[in-house]
Short mmCIF file of the C-alpha atoms (twelve columns), coordinates in Angstrom:
data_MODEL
# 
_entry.id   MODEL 
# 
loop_
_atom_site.group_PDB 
_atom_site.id 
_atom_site.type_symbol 
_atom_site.label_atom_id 
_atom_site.label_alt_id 
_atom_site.label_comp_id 
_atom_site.label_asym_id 
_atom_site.label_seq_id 
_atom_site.Cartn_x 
_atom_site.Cartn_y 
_atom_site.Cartn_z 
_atom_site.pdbx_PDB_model_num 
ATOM 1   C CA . UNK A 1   -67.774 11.339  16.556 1 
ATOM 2   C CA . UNK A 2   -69.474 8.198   16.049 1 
ATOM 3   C CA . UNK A 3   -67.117 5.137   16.251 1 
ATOM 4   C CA . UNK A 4   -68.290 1.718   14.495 1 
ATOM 5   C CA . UNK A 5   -69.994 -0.594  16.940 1 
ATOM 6   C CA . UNK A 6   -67.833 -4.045  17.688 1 
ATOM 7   C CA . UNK A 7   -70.407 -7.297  17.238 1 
ATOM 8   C CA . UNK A 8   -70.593 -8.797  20.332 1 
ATOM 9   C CA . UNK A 9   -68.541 -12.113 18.898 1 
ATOM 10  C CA . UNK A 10  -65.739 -10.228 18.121 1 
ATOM 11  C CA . UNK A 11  -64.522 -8.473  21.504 1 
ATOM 12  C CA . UNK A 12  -63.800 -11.270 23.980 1 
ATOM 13  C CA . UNK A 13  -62.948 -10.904 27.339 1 
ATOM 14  C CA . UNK A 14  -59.068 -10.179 27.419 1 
ATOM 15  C CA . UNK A 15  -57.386 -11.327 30.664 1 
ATOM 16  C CA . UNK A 16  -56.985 -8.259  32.742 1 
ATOM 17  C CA . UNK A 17  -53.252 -8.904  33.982 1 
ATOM 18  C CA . UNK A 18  -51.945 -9.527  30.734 1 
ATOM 19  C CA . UNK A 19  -54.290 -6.203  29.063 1 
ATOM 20  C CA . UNK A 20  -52.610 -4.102  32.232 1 
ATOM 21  C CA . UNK A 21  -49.265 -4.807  31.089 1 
ATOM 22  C CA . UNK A 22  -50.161 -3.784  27.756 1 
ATOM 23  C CA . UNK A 23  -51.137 -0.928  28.116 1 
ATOM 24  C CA . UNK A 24  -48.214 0.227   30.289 1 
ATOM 25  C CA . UNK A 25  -46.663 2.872   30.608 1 
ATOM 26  C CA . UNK A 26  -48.680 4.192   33.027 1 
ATOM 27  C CA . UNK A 27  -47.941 7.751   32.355 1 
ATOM 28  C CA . UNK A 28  -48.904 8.248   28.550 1 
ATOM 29  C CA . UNK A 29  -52.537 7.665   30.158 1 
ATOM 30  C CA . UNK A 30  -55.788 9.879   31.421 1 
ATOM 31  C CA . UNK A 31  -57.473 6.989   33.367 1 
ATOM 32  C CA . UNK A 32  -61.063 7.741   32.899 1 
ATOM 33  C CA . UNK A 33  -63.364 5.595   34.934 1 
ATOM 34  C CA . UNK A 34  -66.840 4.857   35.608 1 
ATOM 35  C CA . UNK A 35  -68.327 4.445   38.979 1 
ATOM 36  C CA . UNK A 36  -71.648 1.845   39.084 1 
ATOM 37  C CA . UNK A 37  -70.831 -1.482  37.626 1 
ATOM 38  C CA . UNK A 38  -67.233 -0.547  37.010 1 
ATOM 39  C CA . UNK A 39  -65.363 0.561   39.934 1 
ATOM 40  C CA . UNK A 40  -68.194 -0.503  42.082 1 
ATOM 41  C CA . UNK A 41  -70.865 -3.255  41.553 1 
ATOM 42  C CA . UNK A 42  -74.497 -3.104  40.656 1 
ATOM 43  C CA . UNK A 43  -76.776 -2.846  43.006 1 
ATOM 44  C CA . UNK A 44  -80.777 -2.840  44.106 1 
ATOM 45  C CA . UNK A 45  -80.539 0.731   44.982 1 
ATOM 46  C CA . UNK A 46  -78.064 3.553   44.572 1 
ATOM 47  C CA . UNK A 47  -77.619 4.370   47.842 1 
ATOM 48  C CA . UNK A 48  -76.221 0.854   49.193 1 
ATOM 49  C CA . UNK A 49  -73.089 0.967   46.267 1 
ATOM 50  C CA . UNK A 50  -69.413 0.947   47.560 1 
ATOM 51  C CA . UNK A 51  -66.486 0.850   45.787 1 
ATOM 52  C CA . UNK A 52  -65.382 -3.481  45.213 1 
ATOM 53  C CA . UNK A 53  -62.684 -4.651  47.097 1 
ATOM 54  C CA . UNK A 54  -59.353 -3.296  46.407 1 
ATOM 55  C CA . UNK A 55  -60.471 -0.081  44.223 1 
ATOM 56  C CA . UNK A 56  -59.726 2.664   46.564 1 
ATOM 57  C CA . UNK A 57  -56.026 1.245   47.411 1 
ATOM 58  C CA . UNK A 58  -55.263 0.915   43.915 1 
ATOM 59  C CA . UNK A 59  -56.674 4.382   42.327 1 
ATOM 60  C CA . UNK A 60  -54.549 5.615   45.210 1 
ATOM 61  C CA . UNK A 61  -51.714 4.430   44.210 1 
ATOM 62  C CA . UNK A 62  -51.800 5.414   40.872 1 
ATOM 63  C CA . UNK A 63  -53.253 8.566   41.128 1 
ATOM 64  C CA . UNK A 64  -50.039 9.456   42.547 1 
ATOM 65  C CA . UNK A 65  -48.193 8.670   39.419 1 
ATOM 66  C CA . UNK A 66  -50.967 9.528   36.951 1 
ATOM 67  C CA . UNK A 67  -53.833 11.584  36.475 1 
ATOM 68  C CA . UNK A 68  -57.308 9.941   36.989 1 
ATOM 69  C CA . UNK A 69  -60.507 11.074  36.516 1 
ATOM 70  C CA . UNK A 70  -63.819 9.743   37.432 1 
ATOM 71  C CA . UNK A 71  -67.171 9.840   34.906 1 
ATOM 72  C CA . UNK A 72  -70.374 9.257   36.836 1 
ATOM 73  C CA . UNK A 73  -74.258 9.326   36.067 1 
ATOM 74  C CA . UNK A 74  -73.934 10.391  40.418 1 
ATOM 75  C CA . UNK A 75  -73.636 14.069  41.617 1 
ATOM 76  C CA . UNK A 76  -69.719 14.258  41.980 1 
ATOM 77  C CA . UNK A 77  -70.077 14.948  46.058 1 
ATOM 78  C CA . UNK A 78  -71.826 11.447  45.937 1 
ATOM 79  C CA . UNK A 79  -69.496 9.340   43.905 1 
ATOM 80  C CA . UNK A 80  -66.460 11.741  46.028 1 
ATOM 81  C CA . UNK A 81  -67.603 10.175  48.854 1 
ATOM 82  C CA . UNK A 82  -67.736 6.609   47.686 1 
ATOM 83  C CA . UNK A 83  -63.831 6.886   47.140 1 
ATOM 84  C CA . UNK A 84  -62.776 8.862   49.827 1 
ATOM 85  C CA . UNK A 85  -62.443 11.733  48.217 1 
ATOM 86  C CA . UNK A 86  -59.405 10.180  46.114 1 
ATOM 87  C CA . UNK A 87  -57.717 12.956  44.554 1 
ATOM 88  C CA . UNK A 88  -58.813 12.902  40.814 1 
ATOM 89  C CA . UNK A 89  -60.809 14.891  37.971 1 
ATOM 90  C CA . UNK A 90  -64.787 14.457  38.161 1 
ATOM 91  C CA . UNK A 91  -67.879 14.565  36.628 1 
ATOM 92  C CA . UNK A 92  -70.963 14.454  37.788 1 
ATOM 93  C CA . UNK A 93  -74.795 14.252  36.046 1 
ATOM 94  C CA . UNK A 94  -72.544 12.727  32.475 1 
ATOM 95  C CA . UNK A 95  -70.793 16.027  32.860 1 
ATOM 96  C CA . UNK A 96  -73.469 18.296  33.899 1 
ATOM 97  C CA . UNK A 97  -70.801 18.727  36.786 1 
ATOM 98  C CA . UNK A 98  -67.001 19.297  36.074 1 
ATOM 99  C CA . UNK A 99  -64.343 19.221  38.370 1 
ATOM 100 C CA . UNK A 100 -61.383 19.348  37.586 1 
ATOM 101 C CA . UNK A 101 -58.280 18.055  39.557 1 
ATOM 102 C CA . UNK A 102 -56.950 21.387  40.600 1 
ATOM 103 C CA . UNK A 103 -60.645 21.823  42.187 1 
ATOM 104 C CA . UNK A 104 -61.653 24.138  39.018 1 
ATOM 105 C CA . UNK A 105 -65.110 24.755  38.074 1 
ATOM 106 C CA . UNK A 106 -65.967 23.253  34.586 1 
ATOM 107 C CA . UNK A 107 -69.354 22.247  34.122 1 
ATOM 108 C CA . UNK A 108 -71.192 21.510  30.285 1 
ATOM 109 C CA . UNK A 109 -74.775 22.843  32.013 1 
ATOM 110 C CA . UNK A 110 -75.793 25.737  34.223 1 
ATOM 111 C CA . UNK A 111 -77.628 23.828  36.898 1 
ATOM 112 C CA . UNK A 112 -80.180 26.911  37.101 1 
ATOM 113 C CA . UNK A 113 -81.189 26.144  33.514 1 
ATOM 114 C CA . UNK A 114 -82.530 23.135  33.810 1 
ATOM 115 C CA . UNK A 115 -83.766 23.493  37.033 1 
ATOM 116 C CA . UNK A 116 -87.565 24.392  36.055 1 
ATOM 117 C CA . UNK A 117 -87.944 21.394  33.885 1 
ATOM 118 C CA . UNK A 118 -86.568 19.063  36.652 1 
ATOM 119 C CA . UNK A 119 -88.669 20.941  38.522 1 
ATOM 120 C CA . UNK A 120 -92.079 19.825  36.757 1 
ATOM 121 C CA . UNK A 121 -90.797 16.294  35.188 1 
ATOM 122 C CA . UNK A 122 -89.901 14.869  38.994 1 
ATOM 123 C CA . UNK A 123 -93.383 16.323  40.325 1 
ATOM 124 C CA . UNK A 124 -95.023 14.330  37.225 1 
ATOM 125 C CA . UNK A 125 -92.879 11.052  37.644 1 
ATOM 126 C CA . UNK A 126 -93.705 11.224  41.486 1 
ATOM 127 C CA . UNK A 127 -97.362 11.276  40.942 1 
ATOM 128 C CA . UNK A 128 -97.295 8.527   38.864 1 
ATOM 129 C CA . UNK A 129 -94.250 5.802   40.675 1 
ATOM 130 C CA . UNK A 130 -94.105 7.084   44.299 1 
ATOM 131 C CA . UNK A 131 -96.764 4.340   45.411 1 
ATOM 132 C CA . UNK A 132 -95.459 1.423   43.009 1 
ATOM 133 C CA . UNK A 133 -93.326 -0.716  44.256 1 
ATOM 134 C CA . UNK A 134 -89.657 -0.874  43.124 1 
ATOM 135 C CA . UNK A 135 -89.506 2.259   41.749 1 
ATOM 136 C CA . UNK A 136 -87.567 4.858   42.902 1 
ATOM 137 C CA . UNK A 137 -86.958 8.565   41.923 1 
ATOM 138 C CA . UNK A 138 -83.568 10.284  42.119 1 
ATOM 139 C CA . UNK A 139 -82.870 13.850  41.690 1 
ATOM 140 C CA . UNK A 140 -79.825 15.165  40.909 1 
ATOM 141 C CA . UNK A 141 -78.313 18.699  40.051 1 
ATOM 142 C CA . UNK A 142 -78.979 18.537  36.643 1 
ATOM 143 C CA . UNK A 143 -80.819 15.638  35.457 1 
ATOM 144 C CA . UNK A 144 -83.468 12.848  36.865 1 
ATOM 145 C CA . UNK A 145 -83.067 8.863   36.799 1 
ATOM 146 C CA . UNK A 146 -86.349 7.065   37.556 1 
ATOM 147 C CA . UNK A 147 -84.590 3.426   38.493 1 
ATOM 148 C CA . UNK A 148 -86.901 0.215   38.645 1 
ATOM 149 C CA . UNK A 149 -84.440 -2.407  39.391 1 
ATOM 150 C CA . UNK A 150 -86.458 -3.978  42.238 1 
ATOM 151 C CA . UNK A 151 -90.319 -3.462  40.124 1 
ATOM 152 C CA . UNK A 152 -91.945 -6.111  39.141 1 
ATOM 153 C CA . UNK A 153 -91.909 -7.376  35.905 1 
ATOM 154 C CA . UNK A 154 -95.624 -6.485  35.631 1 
ATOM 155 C CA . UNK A 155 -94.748 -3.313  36.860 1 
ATOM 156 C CA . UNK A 156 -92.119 -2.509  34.761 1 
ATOM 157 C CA . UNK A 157 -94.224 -3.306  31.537 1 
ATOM 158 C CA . UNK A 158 -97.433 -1.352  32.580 1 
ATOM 159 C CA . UNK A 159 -95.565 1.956   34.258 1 
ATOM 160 C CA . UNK A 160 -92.059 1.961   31.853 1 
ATOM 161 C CA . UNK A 161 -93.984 3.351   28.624 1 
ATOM 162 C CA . UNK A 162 -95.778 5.835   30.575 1 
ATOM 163 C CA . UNK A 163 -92.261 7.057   32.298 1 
ATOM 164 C CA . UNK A 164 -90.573 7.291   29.164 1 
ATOM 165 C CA . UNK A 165 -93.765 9.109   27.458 1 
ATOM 166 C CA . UNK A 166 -93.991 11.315  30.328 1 
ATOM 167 C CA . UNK A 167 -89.838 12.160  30.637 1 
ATOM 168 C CA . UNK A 168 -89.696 12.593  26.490 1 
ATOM 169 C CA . UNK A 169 -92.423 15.204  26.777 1 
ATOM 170 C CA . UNK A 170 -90.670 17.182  28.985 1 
ATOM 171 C CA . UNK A 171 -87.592 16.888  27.390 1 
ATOM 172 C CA . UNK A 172 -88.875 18.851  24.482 1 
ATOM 173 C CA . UNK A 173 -89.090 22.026  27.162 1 
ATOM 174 C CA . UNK A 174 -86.061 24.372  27.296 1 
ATOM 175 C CA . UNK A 175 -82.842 24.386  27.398 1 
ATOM 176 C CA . UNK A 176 -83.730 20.872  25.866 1 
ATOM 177 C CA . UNK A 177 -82.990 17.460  27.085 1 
ATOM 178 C CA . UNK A 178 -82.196 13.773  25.857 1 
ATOM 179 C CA . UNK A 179 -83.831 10.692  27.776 1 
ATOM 180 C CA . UNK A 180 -81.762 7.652   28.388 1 
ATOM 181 C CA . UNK A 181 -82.471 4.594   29.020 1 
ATOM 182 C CA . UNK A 182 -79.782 2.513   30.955 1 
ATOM 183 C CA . UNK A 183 -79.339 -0.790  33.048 1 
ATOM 184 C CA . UNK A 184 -83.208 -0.798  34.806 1 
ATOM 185 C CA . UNK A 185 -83.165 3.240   34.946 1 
ATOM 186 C CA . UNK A 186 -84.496 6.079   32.288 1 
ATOM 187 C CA . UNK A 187 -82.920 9.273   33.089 1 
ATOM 188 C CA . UNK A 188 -83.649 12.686  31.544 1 
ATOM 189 C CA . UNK A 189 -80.688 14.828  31.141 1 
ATOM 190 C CA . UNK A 190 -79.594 18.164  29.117 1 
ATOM 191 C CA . UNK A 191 -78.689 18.377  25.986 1 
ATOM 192 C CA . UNK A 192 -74.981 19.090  25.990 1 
ATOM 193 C CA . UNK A 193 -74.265 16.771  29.030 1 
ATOM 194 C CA . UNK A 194 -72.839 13.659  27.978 1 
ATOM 195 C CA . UNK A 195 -69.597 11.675  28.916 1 
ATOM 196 C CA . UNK A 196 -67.803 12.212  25.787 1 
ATOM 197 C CA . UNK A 197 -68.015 16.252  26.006 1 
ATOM 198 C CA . UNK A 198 -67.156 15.635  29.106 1 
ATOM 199 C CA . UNK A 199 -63.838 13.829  28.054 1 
ATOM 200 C CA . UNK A 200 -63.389 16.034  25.335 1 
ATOM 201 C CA . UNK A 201 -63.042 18.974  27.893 1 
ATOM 202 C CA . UNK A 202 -61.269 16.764  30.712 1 
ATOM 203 C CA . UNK A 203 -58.311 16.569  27.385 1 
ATOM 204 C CA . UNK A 204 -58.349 20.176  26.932 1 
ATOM 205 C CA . UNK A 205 -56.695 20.264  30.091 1 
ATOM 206 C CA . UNK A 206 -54.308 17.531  29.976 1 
ATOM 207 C CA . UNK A 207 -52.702 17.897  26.956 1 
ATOM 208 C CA . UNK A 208 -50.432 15.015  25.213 1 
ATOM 209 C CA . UNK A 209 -52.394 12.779  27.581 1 
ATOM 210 C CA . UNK A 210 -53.972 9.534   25.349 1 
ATOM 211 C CA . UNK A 211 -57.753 8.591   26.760 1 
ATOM 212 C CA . UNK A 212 -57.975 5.181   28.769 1 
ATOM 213 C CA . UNK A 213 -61.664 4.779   29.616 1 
ATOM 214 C CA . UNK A 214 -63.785 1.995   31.246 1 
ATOM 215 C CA . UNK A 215 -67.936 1.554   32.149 1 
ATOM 216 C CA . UNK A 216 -70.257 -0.995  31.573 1 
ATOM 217 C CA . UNK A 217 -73.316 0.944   30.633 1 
ATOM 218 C CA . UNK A 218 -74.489 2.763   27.229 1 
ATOM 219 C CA . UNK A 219 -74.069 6.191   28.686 1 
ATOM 220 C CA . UNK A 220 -70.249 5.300   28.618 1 
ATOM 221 C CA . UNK A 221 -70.374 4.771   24.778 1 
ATOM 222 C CA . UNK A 222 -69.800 8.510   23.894 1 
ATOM 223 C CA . UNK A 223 -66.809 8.460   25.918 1 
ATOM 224 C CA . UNK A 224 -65.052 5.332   24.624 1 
ATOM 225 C CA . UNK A 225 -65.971 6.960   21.318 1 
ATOM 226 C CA . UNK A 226 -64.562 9.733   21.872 1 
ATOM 227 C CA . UNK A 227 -61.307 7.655   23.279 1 
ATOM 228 C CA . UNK A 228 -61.093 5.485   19.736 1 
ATOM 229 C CA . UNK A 229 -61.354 8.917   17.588 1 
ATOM 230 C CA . UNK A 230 -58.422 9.797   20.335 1 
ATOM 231 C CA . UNK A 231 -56.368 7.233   19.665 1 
ATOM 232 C CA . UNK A 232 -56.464 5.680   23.072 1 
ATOM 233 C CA . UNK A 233 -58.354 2.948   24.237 1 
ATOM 234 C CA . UNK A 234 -61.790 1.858   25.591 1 
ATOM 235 C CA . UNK A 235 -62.611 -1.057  28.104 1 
ATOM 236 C CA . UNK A 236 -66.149 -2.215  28.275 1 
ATOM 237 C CA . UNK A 237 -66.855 -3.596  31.667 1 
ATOM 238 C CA . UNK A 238 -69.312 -6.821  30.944 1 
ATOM 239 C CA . UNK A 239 -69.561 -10.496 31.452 1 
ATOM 240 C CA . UNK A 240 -72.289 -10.671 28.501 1 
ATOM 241 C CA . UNK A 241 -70.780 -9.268  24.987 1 
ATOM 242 C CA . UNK A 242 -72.800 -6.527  23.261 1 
ATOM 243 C CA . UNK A 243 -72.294 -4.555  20.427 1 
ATOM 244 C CA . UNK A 244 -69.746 -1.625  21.997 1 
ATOM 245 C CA . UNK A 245 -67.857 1.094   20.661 1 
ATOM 246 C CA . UNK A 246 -65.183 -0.215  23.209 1 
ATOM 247 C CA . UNK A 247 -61.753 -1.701  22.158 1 
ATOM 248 C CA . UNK A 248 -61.084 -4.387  25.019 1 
ATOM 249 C CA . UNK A 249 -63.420 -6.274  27.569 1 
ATOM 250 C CA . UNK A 250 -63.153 -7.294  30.918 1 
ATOM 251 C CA . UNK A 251 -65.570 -9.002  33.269 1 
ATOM 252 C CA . UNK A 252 -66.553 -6.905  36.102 1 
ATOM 253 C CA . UNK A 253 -65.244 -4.600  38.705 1 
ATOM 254 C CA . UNK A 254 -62.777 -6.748  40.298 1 
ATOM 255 C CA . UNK A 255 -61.222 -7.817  36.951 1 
ATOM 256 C CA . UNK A 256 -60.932 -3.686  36.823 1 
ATOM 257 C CA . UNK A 257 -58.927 -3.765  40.136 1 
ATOM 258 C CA . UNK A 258 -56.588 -6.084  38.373 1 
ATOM 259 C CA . UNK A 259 -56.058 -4.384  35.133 1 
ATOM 260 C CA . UNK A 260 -54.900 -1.214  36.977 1 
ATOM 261 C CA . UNK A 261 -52.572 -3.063  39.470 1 
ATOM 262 C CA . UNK A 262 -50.716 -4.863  36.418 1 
ATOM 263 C CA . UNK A 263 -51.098 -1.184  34.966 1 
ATOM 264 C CA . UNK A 264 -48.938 0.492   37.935 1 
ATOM 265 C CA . UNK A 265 -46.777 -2.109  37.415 1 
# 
C-alpha cells in the first residue's frame, strides 16, 4: 500500500479555487477530511479547537449533494460536536471508531481489547508528566496521545525519550499497538487502527465513489496512500513542503474552505 513519497520541491502549493474547479464534479467524490490543522486550526490544547471560519456552512452544503466523511485522531462524539453534528461518515481514534453515515457501527478495534493496556500505559505516563508543565494526557476510547505543545523546550528534550520509551514498552502488550509521533504529541494506538483501513472500509460502502482526502499531519499519510493506489486524489494541508504521499497542497484550513466552495461549484 505504500505510495512513493513526493520531495518537498516538487508539490507546490496549488491555488485552491482553481484545484476546486478541477476536481469537479462534485459527485464522482468521497470527501474525506481531517479535523486538527485541516478543517480546524492548530492549537495549544485540544480542547480550545473549533472548526475555521466558513467550514461548517460549506461541508453543509455539500454534504447535501455528496457524501463526506470525517477522519480524526478525536473520539468521533468530540470532533461530532465541533461540526454540529454535520451529517457525514466518521472515524474516531484513526478508525478505532467507525461510523458510518447511516449511523452503522463499524469500528477496526474492540474498545474492550485494548482497554487494559490503556489502562496501565496512562497510569505510567501520568506518574511521570502530570506535574510538568505543558504536558498534557488525553485518553480516548481506544488509544492515548501524550501532547506537549506548550512544554518547554527543556522539557520536551529531558521527558520526550522517556514517554516514547515508556509508550513503546507497552505497546509490545496485547492486542498490540503502534506509537506515533505527530505535530508536538506521541500517541499509542492499536495495531489495526489507522486512517487508511479506515478508508479502505469507508469505500466498501460507497462503491464507484473515487477517494478525495485532506490532513496536514503524518497520521493522514496512510489515507492519502490509500487514495493514490485508489485512483483519487490526496491534499496535504501545509504552508512548509515535506516529503508527502499527497498529490496536491494547499496552505491551511481556510485555503480548505475555498477548495470545497469552488468544488460545489
Amino acid at each position: 500500500m505504500t505510495a512513493p513519497r513526493t520531495p518537498a520541491d516538487e508539490l507546490p502549493l496549488a491555488d485552491p479555487d482553481r484545484l476546486g474547479a478541477e476536481l469537479r464534479p462534485l459527485q464522482r467524490w468521497l470527501v474525506v477530511l481531517d479535523f486538527d490543522g485541516t478543517l480546524a486550526p492548530i492549537v495549544d490544547h485540544p480542547d480550545q479547537a473549533s472548526a475555521a471560519p466558513g467550514v461548517i456552512e460549506t461541508l453543509s452544503r455539500l454534504a447535501a449533494v455528496a457524501p463526506i466523511a470525517v477522519l480524526s485522531g478525536r473520539p468521533i462524539a468530540d470532533v461530532r460536536r465541533r461540526l454540529a453534528d454535520l451529517p457525514a461518515a466518521y472515524a474516531g481514534g484513526h478508525g478505532a471508531e467507525l461510523v458510518l453515515a447511516d449511523g452503522t457501527d463499524a469500528p477496526l478495534v474492540d474498545p474492550d481489547t485494548v482497554k487494559p493496556t490503556l489502562d496501565r500505559a496512562e497510569a505510567t505516563i501520568r506518574a511521570l508528566v502530570d506535574d510538568e508543565g505543558g504536558w498534557f494526557v488525553e485518553r480516548k476510547q481506544a488509544s492515548l496521545a501524550v501532547h506537549h505543545r506548550l512544554a518547554g523546550q527543556d522539557s520536551i528534550a529531558a521527558h520526550a525519550p522517556r514517554v516514547q520509551a515508556l509508550l513503546e514498552h507497552h505497546a509490545a502488550e496485547p492486542p498490540g499497538f503502534t506509537v506515533m509521533a505527530g505535530k508536538a504529541v506521541l500517541e499509542l494506538r492499536p495495531n489495526g487502527a489507522d486512517k487508511g483501513r479506515a478508508l479502505e472500509r469507508l469505500l466498501e460502502h460507497g462503491p464507484g465513489l473515487l477517494p478525495l482526502v485532506a490532513g496536514d499531519d503524518v497520521t493522514d499519510e496512510d489515507a492519502f496512500e490509500v487514495a493514490r493506489a485508489r485512483g483519487g486524489r490526496a491534499i496535504l494541508v501545509a504552508e512548509t513542503p515535506r516529503p508527502t504521499a499527497a498529490t496536491d497542497r494547499i496552505a491551511d484550513p481556510d485555503a480548505l474552505v475555498r477548495l470545497l466552495t469552488a468544488l460545489t461549484g
